[in-house]
N, C-alpha and C positions, 0 to 999 in steps of 0.2 A: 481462757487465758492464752495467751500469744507470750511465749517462752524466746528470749534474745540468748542469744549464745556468740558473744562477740572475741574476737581471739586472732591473731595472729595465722594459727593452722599450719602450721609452719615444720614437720608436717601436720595436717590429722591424724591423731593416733587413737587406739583402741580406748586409752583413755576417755576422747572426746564423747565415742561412740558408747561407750558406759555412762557417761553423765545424762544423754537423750534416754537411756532406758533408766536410771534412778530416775528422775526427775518426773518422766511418766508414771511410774510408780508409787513414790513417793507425795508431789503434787498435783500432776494429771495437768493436761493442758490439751489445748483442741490446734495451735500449730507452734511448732519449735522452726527457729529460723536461725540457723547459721551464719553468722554476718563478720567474715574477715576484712584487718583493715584493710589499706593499701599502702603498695609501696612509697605513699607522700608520707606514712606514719613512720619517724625517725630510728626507726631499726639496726641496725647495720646487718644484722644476720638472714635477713627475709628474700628468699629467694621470689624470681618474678610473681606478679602476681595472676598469670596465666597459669601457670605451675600449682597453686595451691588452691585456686578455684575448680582445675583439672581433678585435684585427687578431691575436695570436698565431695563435687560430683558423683564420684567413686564412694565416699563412704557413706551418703546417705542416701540413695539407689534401693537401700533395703530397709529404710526409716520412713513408714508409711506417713505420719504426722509432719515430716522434715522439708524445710525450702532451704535453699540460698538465696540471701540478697547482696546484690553488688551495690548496694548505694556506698559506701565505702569508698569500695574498688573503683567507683564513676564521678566523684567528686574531685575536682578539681585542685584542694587543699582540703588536709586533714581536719575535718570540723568537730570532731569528738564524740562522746558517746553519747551526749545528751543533745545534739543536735540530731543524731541517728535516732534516737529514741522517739524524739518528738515526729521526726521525718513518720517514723513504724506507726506512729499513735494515730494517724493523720488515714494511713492504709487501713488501720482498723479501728475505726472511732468506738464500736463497740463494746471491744476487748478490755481486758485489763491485761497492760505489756509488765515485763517482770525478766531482770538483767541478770544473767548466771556472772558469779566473780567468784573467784579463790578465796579462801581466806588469808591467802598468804597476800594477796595483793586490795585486803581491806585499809591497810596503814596511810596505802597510796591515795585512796579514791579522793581526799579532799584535796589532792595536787591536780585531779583530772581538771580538764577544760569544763566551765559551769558546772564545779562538782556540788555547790550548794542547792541549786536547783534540780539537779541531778537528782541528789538524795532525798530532799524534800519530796518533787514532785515523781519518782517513781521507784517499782516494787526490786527487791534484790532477792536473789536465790544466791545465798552462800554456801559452797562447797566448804565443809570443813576439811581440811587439806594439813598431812605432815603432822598429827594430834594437836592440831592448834585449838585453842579453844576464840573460834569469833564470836561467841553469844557474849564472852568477858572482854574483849574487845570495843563491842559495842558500846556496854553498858560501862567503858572505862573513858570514851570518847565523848566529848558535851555534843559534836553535832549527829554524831550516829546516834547514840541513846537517844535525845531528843524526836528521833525521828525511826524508832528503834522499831514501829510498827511495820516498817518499810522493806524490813530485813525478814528474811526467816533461811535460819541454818539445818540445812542440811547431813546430818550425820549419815555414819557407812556407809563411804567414798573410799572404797580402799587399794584403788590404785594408785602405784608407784609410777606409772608412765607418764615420761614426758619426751615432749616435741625434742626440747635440748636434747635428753638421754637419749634418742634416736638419732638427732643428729651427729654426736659425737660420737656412737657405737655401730652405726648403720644394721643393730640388730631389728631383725623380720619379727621378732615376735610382736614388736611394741604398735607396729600398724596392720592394716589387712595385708589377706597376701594380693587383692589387687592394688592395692596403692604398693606394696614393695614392689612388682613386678615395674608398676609405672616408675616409680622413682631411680629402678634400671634400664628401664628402655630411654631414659632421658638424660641417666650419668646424673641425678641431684647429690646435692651434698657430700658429693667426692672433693676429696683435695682441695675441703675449704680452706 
């Protein structure tokens, strides 16, 4: 299985780097790929995307199973997740690919770009996230239920770290101490 971990990174935080070892764990995969968007995805808070491929660099360095891909980062317009997915499927015909998402951002998925074929045509690793319950989620939505086989949730995730909460406290715990180190030698997220 080839494991998508698609996200912003904005920064990478320790969080991120605990989801690659649940999910090893938990469902076991042969490669996890980290895949940030890029700066054409309508953000306003994302700093360059030189900067956030720098520290992914930096955090998965000691993630034996772990890639980055810039296809994202190297598309000319933001093409979405399931244009990405299909792009991944193509690198590994083999595999079975399979998308990490929030639960907290299941509500969204049918706003994404081709989220019908999205969800039809491939697998989701939900983080259950904030004691949300997404398995009721699913089974409360006709095209998720419908397709409900596609999904499998993830329990004890029990980090509180996020990207935002680092950016607005500039606290060192919530990332490595090399990515904080980098984020000072560069002056990020000062005086946004």
């Amino acid at each position: 299985m080839v494991v998508v971990f698609g996200g912003a990174f904005n920064p990478p935080t320790l969080a991120h780097k605990e989801i690659y070892f649940l999910i090893d764990k938990v469902v076991g995969f042969d490669h996890f790929i980290f895949l940030p968007v890029s700066n054409k995805y309508n953000k306003s808070t994302l700093i360059g995307d030189e900067y956030r491929i720098e520290m992914l660099k930096i955090l998965i360095k000691d993630l034996p199973k772990a890639s980055l891909s810039l296809l994202e980062i190297d598309d000319q317009n933001y093409l979405g997740t399931y244009e990405s997915l299909k792009r991944l499927s193509q690198i590994y015909p083999d595999e079975e690919i399979a998308f990490i998402i929030g639960s907290d951002n299941l509500w969204k998925l049918k706003k994404w770009i081709n989220s019908e074929r999205l969800i039809k045509e491939f697998k989701f690793i939900v983080i259950n996230r904030n004691k949300q319950d997404a398995t009721k989620y699913i089974e409360s939505d006709d095209l998720l239920n419908q397709n409900k086989g596609n999904f499998r949730v993830i329990r004890g995730f029990n980090q509180y770290i996020s990207s935002t909460a680092f950016r607005d406290s500039l606290d060192p715990s919530y990332v490595t101490d090399d990515i904080y180190q980098y984020i000072m030698e560069k002056d990020l997220y000062r005086g946004r």
